[in-house]
KOLGU-936276 format. One record per residue (C-alpha): x, y, z. Coordinates in steps of 0.5 Angstrom, whole numbers, plus 500, padded with zeros to 3 digits. Each point is the difference from the previous one (the first is absolute). Example, Ala and Ser with C-alpha at 12.3 -4.5 7.8 and 13.67 -1.06 7.14 Angstrom:
<recs>
525491516
502507498
</recs>
This chain:
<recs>
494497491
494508499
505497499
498493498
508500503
499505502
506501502
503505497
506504503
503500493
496499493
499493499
502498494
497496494
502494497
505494501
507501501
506495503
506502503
504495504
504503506
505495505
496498506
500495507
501493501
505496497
508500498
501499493
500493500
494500504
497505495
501496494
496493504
495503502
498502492
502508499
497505502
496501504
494502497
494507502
493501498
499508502
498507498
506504497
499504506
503496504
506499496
500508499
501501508
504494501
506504495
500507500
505505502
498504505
500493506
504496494
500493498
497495506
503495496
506503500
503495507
497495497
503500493
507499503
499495505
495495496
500497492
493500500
496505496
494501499
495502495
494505501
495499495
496506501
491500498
496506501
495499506
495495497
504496495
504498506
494499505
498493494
508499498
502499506
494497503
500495493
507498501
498498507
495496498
504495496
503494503
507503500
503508497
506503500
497506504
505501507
497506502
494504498
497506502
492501502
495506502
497499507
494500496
501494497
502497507
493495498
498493504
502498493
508502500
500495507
500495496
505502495
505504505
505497504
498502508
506503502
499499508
505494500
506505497
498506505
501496506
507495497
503506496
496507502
500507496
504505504
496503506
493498497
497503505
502507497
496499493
494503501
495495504
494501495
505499494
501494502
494498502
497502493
504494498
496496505
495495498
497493502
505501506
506500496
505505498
500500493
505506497
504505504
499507498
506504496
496506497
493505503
496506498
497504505
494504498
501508501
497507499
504504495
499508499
503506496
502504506
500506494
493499498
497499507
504507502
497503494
493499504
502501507
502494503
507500503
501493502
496494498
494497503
500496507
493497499
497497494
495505501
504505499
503497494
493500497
500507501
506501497
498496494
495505499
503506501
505498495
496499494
501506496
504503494
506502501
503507497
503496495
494497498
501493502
494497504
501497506
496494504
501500507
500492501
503495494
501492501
500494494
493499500
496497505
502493501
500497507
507502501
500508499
493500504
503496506
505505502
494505500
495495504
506499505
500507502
494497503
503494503
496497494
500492496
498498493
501494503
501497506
505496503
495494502
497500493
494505500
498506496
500506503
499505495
492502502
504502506
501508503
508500498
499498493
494503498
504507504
505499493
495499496
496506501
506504501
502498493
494502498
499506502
507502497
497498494
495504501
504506501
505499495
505498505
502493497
501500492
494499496
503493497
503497506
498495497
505497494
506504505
506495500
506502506
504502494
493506499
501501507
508501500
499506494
494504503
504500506
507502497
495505496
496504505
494497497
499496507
501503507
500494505
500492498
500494504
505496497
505496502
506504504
506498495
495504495
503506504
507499495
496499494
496507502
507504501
503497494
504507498
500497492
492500500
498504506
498507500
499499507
507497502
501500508
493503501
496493500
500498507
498493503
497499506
496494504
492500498
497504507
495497503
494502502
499504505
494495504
507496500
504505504
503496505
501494497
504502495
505503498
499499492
495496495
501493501
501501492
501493495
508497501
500495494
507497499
504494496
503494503
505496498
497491500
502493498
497496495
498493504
503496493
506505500
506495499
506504505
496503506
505500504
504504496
494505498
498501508
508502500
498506495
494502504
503500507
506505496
494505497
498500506
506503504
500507504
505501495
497498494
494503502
503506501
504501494
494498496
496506503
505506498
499497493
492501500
498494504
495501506
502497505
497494504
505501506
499505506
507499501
501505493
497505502
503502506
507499495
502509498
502498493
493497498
497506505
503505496
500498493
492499501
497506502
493497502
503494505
498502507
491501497
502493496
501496506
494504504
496496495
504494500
499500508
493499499
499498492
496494498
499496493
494503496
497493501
501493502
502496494
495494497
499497494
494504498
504507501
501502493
492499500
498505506
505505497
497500493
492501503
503506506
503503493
493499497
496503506
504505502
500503494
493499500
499504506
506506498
497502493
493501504
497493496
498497507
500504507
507497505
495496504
496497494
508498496
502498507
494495503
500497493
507499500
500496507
494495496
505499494
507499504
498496506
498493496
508501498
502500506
503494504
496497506
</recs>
């Protein structure tokens, strides 16, 4: 979320954790009739961002005003994916609210979900037209609204303005092809000896590789269902990683590197540039882990310079967390006066100066957030223009695992790009939906 939430503003955590907070929707008599508290499957990220001290308790207002509380039962991203997709399966479960990937926004989950069209139009979320269009839309299948957007992670470009300095460049690269020049350039031994690589990302999952194919306007897959890796924006990526392997300008094993690897090859110099998410930047500017505290910049992926005029960055992956009710939920009601509360201008808003990205335009017009992230200008360039790596299908996982295989193949030399990427379209096209 990459990623596989990807959606890393801050660390993500391990584990199961509960906490119990005070929430919307009923007085305490009510609260009681209604069976407790009111009950949320999610990552702890979420609650993480929901409670911290720089914006402040979300929950606050509500604590005072309603005797509801509410229990967040927090998984990492795929345990929560089959516990919350399991428990929505059962002919009833105590689940209120849970929280789902946009990738796993499947034909699948219509079934298991309830649409929430008819709450949007009796009881609306605040000024929904200000959450970002293809947010909402992400969490749209079989013609109906199936979660509402609370958290996101825009792709961008990071780089260490002192190691680019150290080999002649004053500012970062405008075009892709730019930054491919910069990539190798940036590939040496520094004076304290520690070898650098221009271009570091966790591996070569669709994900990562997407950012670079939509330098080129470019899909692994398209929104119709088709396979477009044999096409000239992805074998573009392909090659490019390729021919930074080549000039050691991508780590020799990028293929075992986690997010977590990224985060320490660049807070240690070890890489000049990576494409990752643009919360990263907070990670990479740690001043207890980097030696390169307020030296890591972040801006949007440039595009390429055949796309000039079109636009003004990459239309780079945007993946995000949307909050649903389980069809079997026994209060939805009360659930949907949780989620319409999460969503708020306000709520959202704080919610961001304690790490969250934000899924309204709204925010980033707000100077507090502006100021406390130094990146929010090119993060709303990308968001302008962003879309999800691919559509969702039951078969995603699938197709992911045989474009790693692939392109792996292609990145160590096993294959050419054009060979890795027609064999690629002949395996995942089958997975596709008619």
């Amino acid at each position: 979320m990459t990623e596989r939430t990807g959606l890393d503003r801050r660390q993500f955590g391990a584990g199961i954790i509960g906490l119990s907070f005070a929430a919307l929707g009923a007085t305490p008599g009510r609260a009681q009739q209604q069976g407790g508290p009111l009950n949320v499957f999610t990552h702890r990220v979420m609650q993480t961002v929901a409670t911290g001290a720089q914006g402040g308790d979300i929950t606050k207002d509500w604590a005072q005003k309603n005797g509801v509380t509410v229990q967040w039962t927090t998984f990492d991203t795929g345990p929560l994916q089959e516990r919350l997709f399991r428990e929505a399966s059962l002919g009833e479960t105590s689940v209120d609210v849970g929280f789902v990937v946009n990738t796993q926004v499947v034909p699948r989950a219509a079934t298991l979900f309830e649409p929430l069209d008819e709450y949007l139009k009796k009881d609306p979320v605040e000024d929904v037209s200000d959450i970002f269009p293809g947010l909402m839309k992400g969490m749209h299948i079989g013609g109906k609204q199936l979660a509402v957007p609370f958290r996101h992670a825009s792709s961008g470009l990071h780089y260490n303005e002192e190691i680019l300095a150290e080999k002649g460049f004053s500012k970062p690269p405008a075009t892709i092809e730019e930054m491919i020049e910069i990539a190798k350039a940036c590939s040496y031994r520094r004076a304290d000896g520690t070898q650098v690589v221009g271009l570091c990302t966790p591996g070569v999952t669709y994900p990562n590789v997407i950012d670079l194919a939509r330098a080129w306007d470019g899909e692994f897959i398209t929104p119709d269902f088709k396979c477009a890796a044999d096409q000239p924006a992805m074998l573009n990526a392909i090659r490019t990683l390729r021919e930074l392997f080549q000039a050691n300008a991508f780590p020799r094993n990028f293929a075992t590197l986690s997010p977590e690897d990224v985060n320490v090859w660049m807070q240690q110099g070890r890489a000049a540039m990576s494409l990752q998410s643009m919360g990263r930047n907070r990670i990479y500017n740690d001043p207890q882990k980097s030696k390169f505290s307020g030296k890591i910049k972040t801006i949007a992926v440039p595009a390429s310079k055949t796309l000039a005029g079109k636009y003004d960055a990459a239309p780079a992956k945007v993946e995000f967390w949307g909050m649903v009710i389980p069809k079997n939920a026994k209060r939805k009601d009360l659930s949907w006066s949780f989620i319409k509360a999460m969503a708020s201008k306000e709520a959202t808003l704080k919610a961001a100066l304690n790490g969250n990205g934000p899924v309204r335009a709204s925010t980033y017009a707000d100077q507090s957030f502006a100021d406390s992230v130094p990146y929010a200008s090119e993060e709303l360039k990308v968001l302008k223009v962003a879309r999800v790596p691919l559509p969702a299908f039951d078969e995603a996982a699938r197709a992911g695992d045989l474009f790693k295989e692939e392109a792996e193949a292609a990145v160590l030399g096993m294959k050419t790009p054009e060979e890795a990427m027609a064999a690629l379209v002949k395996r995942v096209q089958p997975l596709l939906p008619a």
